[in-house]
PQR file with spaces between the fields and no chain letter, atoms N, CA, C, O and H, PARSE charges and radii, in Angstrom:
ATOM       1  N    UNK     1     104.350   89.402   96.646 -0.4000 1.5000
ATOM       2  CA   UNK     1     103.321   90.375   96.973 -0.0000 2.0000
ATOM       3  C    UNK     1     103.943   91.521   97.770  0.5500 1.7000
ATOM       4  O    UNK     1     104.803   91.330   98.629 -0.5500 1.4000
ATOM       5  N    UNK     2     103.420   92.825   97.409 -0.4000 1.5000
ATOM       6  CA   UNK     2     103.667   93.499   98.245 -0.0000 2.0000
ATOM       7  C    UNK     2     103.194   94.104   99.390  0.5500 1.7000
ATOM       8  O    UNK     2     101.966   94.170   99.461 -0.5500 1.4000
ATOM       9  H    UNK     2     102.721   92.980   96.710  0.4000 1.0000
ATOM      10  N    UNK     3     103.770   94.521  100.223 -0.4000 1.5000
ATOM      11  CA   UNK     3     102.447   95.078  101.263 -0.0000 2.0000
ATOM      12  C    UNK     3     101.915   95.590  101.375  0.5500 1.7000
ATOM      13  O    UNK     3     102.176   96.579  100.690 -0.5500 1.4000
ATOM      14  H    UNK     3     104.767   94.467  100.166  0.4000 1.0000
ATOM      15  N    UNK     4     100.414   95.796  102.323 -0.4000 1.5000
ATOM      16  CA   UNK     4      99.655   96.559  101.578 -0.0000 2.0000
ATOM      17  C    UNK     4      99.046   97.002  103.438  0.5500 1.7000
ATOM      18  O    UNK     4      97.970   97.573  103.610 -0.5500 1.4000
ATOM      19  H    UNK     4     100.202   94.992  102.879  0.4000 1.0000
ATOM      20  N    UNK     5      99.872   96.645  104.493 -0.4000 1.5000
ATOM      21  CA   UNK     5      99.542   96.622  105.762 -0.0000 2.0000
ATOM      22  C    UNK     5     100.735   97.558  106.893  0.5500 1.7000
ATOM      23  O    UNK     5     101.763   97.074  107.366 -0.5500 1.4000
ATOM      24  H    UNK     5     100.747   96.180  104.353  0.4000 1.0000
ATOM      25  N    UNK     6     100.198   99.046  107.124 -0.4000 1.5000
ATOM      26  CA   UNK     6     100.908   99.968  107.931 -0.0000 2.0000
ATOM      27  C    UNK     6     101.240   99.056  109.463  0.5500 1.7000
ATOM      28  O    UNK     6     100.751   97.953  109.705 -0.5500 1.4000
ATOM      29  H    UNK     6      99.363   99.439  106.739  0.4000 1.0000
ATOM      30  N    UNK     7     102.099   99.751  110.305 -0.4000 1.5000
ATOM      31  CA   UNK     7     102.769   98.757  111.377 -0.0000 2.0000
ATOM      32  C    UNK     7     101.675   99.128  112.525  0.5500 1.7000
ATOM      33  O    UNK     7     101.719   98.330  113.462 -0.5500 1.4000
ATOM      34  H    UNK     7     102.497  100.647  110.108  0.4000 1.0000
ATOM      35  N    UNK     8     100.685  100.176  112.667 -0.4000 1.5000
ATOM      36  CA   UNK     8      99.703  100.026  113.437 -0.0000 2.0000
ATOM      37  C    UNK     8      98.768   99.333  113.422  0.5500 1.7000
ATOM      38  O    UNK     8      98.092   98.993  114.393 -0.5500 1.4000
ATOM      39  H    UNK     8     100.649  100.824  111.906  0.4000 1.0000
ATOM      40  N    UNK     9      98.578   98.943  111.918 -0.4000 1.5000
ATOM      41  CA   UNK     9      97.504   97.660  111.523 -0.0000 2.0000
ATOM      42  C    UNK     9      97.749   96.776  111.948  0.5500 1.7000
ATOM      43  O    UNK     9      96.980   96.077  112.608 -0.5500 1.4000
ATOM      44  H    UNK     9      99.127   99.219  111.130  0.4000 1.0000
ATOM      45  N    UNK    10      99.562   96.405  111.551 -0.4000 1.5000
ATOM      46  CA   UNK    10     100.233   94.442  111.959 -0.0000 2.0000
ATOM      47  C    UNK    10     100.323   94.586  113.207  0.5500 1.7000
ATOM      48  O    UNK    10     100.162   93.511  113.784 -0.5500 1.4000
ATOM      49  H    UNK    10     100.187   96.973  111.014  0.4000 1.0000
ATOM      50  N    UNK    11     100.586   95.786  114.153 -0.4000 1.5000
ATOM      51  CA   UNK    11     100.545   95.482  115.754 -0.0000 2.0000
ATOM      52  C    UNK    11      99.107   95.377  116.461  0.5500 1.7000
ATOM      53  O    UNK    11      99.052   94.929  117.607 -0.5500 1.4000
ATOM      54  H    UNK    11     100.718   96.659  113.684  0.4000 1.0000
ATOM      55  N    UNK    12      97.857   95.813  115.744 -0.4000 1.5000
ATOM      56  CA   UNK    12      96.927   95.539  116.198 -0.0000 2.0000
ATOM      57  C    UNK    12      96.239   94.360  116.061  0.5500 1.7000
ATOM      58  O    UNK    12      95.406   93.892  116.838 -0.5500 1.4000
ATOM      59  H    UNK    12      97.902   96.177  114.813  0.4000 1.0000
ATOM      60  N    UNK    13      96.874   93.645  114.417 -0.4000 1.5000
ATOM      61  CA   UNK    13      96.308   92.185  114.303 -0.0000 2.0000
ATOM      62  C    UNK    13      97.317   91.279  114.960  0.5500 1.7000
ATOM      63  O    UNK    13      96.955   90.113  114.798 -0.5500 1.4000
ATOM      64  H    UNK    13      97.551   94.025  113.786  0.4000 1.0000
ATOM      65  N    UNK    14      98.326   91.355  115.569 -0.4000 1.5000
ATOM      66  CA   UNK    14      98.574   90.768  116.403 -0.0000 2.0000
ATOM      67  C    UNK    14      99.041   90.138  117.352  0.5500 1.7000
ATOM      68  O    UNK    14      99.671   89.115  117.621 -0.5500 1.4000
ATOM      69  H    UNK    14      98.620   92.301  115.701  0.4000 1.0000
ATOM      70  N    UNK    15      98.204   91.699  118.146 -0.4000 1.5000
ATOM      71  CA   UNK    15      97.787   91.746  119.480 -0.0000 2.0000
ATOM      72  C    UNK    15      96.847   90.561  119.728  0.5500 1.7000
ATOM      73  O    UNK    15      96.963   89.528  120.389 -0.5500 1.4000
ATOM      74  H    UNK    15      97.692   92.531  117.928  0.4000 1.0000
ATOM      75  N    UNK    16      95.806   91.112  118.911 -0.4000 1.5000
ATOM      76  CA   UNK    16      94.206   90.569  118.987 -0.0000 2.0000
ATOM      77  C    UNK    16      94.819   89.020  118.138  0.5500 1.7000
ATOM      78  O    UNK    16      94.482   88.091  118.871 -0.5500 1.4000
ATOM      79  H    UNK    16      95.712   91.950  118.375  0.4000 1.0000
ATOM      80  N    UNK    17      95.313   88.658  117.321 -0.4000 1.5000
ATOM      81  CA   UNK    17      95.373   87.502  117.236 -0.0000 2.0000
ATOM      82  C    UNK    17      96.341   86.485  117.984  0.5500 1.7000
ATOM      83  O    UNK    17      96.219   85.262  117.912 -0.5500 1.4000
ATOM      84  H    UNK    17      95.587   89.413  116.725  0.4000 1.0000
ATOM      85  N    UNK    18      97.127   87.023  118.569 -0.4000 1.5000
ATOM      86  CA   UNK    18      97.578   85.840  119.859 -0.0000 2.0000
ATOM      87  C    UNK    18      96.476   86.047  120.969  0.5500 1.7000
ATOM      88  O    UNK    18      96.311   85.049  121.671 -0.5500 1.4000
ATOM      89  H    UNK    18      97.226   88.017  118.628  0.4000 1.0000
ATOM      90  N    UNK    19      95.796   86.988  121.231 -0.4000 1.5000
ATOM      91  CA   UNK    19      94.688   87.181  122.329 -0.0000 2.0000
ATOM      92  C    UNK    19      93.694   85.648  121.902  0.5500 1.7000
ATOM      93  O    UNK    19      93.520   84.586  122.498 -0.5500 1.4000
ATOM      94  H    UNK    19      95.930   87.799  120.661  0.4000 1.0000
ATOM      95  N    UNK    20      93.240   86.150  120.692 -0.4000 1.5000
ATOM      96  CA   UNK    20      92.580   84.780  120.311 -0.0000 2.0000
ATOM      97  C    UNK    20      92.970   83.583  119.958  0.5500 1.7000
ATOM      98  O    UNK    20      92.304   82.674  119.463 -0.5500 1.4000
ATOM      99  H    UNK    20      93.381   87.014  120.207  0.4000 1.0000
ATOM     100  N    UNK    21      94.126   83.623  120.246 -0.4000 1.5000
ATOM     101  CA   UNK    21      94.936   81.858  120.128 -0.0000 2.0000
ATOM     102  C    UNK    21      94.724   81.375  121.843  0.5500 1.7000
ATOM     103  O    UNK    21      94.138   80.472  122.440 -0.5500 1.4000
ATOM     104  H    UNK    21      94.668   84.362  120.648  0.4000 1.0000
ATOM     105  N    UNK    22      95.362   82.264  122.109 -0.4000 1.5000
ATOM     106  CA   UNK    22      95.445   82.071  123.940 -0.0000 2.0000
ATOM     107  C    UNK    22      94.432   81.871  124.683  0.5500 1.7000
ATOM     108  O    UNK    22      94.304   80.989  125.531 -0.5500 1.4000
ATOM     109  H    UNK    22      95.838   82.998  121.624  0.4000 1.0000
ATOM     110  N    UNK    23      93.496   82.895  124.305 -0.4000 1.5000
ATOM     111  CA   UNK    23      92.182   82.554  125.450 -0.0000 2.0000
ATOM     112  C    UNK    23      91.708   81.055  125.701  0.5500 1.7000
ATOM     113  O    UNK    23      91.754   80.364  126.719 -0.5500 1.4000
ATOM     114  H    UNK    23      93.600   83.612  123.615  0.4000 1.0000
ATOM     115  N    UNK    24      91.274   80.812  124.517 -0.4000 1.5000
ATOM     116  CA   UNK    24      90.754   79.171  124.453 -0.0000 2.0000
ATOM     117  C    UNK    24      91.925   78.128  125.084  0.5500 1.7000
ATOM     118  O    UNK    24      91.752   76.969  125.460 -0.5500 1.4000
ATOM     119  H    UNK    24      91.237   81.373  123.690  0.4000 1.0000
ATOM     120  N    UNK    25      92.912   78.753  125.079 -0.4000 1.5000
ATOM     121  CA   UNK    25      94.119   77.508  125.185 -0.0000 2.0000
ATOM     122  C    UNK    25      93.833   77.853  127.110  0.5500 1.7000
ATOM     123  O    UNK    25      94.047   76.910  127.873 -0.5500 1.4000
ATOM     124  H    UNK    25      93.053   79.695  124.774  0.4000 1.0000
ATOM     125  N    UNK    26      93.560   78.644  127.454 -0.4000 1.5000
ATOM     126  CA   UNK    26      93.716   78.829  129.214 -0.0000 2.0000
ATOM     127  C    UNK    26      92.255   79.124  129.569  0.5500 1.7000
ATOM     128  O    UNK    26      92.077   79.611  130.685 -0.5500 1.4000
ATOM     129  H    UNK    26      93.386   79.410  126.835  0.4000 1.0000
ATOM     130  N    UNK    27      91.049   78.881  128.705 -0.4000 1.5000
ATOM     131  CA   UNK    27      89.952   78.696  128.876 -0.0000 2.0000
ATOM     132  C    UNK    27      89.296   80.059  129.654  0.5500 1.7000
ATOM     133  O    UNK    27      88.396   80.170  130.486 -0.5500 1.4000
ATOM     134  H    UNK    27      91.194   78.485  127.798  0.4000 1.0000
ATOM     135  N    UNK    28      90.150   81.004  129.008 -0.4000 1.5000
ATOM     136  CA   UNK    28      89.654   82.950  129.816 -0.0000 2.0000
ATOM     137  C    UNK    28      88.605   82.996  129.443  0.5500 1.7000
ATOM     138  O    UNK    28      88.015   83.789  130.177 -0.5500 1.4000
ATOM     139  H    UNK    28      90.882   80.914  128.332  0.4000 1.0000
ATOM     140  N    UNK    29      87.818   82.540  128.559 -0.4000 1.5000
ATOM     141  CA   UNK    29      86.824   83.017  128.146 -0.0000 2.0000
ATOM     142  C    UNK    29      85.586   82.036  128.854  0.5500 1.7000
ATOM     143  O    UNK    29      84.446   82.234  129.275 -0.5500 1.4000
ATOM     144  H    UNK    29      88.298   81.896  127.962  0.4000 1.0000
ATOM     145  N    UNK    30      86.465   80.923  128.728 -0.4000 1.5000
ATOM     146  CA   UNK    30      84.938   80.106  129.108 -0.0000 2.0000
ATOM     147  C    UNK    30      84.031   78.845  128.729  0.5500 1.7000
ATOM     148  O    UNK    30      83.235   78.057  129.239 -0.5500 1.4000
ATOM     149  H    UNK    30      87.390   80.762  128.386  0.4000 1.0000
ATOM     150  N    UNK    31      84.925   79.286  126.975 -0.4000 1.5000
ATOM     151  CA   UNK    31      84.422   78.180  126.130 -0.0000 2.0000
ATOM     152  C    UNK    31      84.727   77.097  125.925  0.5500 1.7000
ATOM     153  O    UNK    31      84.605   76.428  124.899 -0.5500 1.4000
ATOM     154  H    UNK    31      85.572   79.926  126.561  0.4000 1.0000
ATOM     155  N    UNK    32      85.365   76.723  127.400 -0.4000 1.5000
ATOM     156  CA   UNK    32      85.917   75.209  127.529 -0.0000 2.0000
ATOM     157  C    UNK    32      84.652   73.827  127.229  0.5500 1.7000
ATOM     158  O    UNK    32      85.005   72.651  127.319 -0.5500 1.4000
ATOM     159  H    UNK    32      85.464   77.266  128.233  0.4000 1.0000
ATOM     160  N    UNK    33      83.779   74.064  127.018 -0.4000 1.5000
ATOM     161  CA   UNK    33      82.328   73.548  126.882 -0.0000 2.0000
ATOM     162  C    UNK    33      82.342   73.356  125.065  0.5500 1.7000
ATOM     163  O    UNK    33      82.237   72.284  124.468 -0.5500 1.4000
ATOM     164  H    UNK    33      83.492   75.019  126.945  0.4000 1.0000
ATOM     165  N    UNK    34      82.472   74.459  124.570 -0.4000 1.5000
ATOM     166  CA   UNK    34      82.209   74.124  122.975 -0.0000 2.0000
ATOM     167  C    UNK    34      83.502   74.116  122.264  0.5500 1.7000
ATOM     168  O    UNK    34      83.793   75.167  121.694 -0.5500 1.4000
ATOM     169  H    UNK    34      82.558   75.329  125.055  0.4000 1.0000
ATOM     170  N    UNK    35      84.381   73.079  122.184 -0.4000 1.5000
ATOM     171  CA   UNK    35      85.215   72.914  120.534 -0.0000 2.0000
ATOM     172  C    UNK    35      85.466   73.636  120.153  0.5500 1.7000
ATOM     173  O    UNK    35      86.450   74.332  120.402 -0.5500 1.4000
ATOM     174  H    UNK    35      84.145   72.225  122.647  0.4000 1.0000
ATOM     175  N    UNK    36      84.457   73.799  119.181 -0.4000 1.5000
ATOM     176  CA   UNK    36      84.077   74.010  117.686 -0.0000 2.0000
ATOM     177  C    UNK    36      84.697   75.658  117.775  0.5500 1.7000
ATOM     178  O    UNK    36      85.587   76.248  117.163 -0.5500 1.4000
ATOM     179  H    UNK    36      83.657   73.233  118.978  0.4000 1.0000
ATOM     180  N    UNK    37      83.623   76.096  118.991 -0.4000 1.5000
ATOM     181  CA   UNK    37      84.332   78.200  119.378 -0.0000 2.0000
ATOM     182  C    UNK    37      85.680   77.917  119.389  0.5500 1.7000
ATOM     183  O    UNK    37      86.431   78.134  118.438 -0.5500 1.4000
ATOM     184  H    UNK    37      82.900   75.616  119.489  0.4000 1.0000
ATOM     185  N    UNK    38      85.933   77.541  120.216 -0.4000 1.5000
ATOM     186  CA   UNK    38      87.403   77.507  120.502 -0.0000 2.0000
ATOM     187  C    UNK    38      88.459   77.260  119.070  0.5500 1.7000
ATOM     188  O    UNK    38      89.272   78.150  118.823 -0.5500 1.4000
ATOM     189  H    UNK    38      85.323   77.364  120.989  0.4000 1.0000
ATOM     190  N    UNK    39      88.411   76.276  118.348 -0.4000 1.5000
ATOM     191  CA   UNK    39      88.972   76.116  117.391 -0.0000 2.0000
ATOM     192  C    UNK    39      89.010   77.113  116.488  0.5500 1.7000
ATOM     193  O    UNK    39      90.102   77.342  115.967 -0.5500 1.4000
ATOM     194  H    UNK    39      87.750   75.553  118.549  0.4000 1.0000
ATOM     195  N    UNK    40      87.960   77.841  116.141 -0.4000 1.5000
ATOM     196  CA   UNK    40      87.511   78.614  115.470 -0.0000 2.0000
ATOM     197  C    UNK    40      88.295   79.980  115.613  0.5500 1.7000
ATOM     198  O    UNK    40      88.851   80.648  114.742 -0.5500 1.4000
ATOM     199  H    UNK    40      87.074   77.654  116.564  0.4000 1.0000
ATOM     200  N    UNK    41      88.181   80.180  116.885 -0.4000 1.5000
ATOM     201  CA   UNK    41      88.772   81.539  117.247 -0.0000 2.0000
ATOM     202  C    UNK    41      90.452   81.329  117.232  0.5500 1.7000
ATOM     203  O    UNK    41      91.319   82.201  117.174 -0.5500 1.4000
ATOM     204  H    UNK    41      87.729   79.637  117.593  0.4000 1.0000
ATOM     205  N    UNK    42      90.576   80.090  117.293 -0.4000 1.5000
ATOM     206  CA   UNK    42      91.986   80.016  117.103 -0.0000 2.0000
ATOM     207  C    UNK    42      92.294   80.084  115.508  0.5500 1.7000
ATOM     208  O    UNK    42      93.254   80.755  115.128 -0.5500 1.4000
ATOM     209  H    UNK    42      89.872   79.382  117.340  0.4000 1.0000
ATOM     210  N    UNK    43      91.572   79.469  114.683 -0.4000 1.5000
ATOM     211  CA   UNK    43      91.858   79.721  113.848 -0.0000 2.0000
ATOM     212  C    UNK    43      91.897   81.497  113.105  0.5500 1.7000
ATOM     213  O    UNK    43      92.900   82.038  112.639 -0.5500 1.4000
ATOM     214  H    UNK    43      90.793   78.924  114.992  0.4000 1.0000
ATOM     215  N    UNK    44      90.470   82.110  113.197 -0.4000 1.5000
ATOM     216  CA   UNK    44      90.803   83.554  112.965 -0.0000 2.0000
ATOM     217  C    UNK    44      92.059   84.212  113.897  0.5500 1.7000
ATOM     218  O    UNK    44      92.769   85.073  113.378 -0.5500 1.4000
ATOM     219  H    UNK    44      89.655   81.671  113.576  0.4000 1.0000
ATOM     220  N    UNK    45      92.271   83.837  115.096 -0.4000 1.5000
ATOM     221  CA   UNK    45      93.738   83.966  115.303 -0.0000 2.0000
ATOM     222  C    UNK    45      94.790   84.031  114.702  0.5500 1.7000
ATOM     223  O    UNK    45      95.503   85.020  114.537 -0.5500 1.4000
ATOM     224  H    UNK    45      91.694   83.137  115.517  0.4000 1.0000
ATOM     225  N    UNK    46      94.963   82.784  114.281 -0.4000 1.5000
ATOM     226  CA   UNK    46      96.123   82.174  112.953 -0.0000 2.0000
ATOM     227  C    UNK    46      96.142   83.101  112.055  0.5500 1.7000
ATOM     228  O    UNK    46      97.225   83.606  111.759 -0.5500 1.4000
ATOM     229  H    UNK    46      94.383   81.980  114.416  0.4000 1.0000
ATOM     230  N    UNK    47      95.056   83.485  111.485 -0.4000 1.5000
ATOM     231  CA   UNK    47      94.984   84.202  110.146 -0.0000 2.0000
ATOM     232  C    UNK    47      95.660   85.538  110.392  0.5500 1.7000
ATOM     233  O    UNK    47      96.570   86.136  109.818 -0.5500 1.4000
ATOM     234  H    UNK    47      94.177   83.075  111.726  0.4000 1.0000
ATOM     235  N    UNK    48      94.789   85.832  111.596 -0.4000 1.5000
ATOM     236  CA   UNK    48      94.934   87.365  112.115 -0.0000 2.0000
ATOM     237  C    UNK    48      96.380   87.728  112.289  0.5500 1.7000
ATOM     238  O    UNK    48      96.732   88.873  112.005 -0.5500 1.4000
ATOM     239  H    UNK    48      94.050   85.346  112.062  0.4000 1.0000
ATOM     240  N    UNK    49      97.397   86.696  112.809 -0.4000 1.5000
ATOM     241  CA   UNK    49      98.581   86.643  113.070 -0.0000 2.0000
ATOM     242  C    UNK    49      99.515   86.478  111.914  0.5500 1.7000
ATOM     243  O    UNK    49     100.544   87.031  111.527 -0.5500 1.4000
ATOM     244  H    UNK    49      97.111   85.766  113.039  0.4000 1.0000
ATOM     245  N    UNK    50      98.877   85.666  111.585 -0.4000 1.5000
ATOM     246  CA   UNK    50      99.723   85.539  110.088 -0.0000 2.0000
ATOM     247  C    UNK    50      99.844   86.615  108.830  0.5500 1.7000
ATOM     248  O    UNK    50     100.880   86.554  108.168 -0.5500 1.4000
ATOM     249  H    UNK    50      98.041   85.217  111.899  0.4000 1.0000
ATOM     250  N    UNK    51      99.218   87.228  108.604 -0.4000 1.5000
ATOM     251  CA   UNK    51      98.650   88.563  108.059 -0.0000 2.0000
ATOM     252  C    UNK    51      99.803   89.399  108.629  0.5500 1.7000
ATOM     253  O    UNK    51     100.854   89.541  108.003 -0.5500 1.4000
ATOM     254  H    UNK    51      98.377   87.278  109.142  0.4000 1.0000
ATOM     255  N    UNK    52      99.592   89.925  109.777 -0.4000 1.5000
ATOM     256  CA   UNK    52     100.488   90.888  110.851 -0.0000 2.0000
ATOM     257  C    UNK    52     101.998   90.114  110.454  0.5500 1.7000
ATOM     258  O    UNK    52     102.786   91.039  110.256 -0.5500 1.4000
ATOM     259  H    UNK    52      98.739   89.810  110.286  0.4000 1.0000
ATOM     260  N    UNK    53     102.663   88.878  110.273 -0.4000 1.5000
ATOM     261  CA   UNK    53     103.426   88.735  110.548 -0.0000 2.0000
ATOM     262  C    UNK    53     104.224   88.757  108.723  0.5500 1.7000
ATOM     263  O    UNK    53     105.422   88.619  108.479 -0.5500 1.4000
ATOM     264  H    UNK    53     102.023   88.126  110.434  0.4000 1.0000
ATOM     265  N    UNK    54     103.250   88.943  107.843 -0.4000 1.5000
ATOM     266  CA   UNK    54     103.876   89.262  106.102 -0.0000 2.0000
ATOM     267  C    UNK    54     103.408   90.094  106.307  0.5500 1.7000
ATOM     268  O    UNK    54     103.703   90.768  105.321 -0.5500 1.4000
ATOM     269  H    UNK    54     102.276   89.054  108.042  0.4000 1.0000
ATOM     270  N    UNK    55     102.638   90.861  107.074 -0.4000 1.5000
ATOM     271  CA   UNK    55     101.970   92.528  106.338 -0.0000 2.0000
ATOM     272  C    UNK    55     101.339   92.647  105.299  0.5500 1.7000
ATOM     273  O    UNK    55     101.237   93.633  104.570 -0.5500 1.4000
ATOM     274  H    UNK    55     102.398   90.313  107.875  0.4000 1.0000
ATOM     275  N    UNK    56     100.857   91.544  105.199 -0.4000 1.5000
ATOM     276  CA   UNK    56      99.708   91.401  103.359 -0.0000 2.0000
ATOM     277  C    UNK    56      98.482   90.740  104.185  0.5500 1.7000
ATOM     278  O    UNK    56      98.602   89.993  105.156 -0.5500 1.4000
ATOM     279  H    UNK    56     100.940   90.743  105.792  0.4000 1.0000
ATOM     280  N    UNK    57      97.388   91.138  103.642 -0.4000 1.5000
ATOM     281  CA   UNK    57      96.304   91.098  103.756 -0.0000 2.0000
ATOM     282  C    UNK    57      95.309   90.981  102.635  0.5500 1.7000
ATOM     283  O    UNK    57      94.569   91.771  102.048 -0.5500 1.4000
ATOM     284  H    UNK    57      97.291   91.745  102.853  0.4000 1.0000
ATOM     285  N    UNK    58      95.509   89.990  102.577 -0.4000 1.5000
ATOM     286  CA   UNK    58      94.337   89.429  101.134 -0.0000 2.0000
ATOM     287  C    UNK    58      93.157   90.490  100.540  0.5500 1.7000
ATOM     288  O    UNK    58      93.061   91.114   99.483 -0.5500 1.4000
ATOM     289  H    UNK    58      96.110   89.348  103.053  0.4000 1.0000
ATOM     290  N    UNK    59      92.258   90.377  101.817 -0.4000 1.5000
ATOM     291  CA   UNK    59      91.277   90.946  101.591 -0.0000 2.0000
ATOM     292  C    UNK    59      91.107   92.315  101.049  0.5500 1.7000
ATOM     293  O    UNK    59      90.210   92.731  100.316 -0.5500 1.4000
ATOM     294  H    UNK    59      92.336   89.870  102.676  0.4000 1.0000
ATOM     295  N    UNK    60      92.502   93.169  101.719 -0.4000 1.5000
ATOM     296  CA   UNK    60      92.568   94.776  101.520 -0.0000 2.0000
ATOM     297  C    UNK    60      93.259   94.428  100.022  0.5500 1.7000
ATOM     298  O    UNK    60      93.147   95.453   99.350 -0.5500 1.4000
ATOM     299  H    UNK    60      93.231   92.831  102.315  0.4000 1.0000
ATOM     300  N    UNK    61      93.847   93.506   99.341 -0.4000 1.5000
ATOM     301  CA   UNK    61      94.024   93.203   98.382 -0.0000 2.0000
ATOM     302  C    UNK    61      92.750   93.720   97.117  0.5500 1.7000
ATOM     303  O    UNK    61      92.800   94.510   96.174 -0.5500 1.4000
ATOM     304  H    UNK    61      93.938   92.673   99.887  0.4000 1.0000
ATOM     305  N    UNK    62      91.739   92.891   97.634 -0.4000 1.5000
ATOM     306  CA   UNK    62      90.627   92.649   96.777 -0.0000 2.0000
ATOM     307  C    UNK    62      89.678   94.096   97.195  0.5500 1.7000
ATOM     308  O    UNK    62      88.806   94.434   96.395 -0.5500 1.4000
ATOM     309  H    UNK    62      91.699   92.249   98.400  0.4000 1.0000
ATOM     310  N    UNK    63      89.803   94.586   97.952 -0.4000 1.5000
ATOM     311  CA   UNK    63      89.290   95.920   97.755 -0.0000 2.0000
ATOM     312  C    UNK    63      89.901   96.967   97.815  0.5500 1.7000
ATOM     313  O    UNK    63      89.405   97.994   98.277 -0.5500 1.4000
ATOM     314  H    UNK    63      90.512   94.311   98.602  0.4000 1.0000
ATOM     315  N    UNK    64      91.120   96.876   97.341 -0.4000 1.5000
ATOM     316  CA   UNK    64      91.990   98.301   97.096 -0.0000 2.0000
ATOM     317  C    UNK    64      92.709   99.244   98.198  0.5500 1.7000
ATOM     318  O    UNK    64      93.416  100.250   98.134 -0.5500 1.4000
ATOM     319  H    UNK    64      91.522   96.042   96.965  0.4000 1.0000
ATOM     320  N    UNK    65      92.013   98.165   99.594 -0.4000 1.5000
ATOM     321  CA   UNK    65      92.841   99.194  100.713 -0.0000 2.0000
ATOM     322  C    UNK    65      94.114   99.183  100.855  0.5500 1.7000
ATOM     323  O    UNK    65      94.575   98.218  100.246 -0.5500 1.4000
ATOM     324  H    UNK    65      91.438   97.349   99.646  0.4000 1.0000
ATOM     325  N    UNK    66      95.062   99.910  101.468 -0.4000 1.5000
ATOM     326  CA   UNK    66      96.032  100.308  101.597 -0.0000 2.0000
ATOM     327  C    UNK    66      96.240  100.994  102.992  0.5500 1.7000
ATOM     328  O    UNK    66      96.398  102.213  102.923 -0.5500 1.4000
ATOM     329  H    UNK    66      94.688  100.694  101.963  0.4000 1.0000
ATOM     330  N    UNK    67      96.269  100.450  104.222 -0.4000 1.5000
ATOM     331  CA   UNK    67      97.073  101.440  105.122 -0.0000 2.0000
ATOM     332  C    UNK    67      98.330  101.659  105.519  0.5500 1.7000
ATOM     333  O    UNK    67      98.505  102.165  106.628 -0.5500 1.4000
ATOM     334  H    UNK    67      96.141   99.460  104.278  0.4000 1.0000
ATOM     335  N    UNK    68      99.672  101.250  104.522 -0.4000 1.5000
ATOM     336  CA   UNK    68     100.598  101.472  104.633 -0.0000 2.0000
ATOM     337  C    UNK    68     101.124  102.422  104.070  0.5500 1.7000
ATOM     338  O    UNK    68     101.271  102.328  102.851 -0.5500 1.4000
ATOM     339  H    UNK    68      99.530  100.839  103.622  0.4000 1.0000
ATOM     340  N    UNK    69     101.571  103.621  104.747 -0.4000 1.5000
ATOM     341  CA   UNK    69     101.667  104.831  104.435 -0.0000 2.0000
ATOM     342  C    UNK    69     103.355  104.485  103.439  0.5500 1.7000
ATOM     343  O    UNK    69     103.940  105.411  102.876 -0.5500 1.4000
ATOM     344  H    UNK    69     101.451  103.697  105.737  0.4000 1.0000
């Protein structure tokens, strides 16, 4: 695949996706009470990070975006 993700996109997904791995892991947020959030956000984390870290992005796949100049 090729990429389809500019380096302001992969540094903004992740930023925001180690933000959302981390919080839950040091309980910043709060949601030491519900799981399920926590897991969750770790998981869109994962994704978010993982994305940023091939620079492909499925989704902009399936609708034609492109912000890699």
């Amino acid at each position: 695949m090729t990429t389809n993700m500019g380096s302001l996109d992969r540094v903004l997904r992740l930023i925001v996706g180690v933000a959302l791995i981390v919080a839950p892991l040091m309980n910043y947020l709060g949601l030491g009470a519900s799981s399920a959030v926590a897991y969750t956000l770790m998981t869109i984390g994962g994704i978010l990070t993982l994305t940023s870290v091939f620079g492909v992005c499925p989704l902009y796949s399936l609708l034609g975006i492109q912000t890699k100049t």
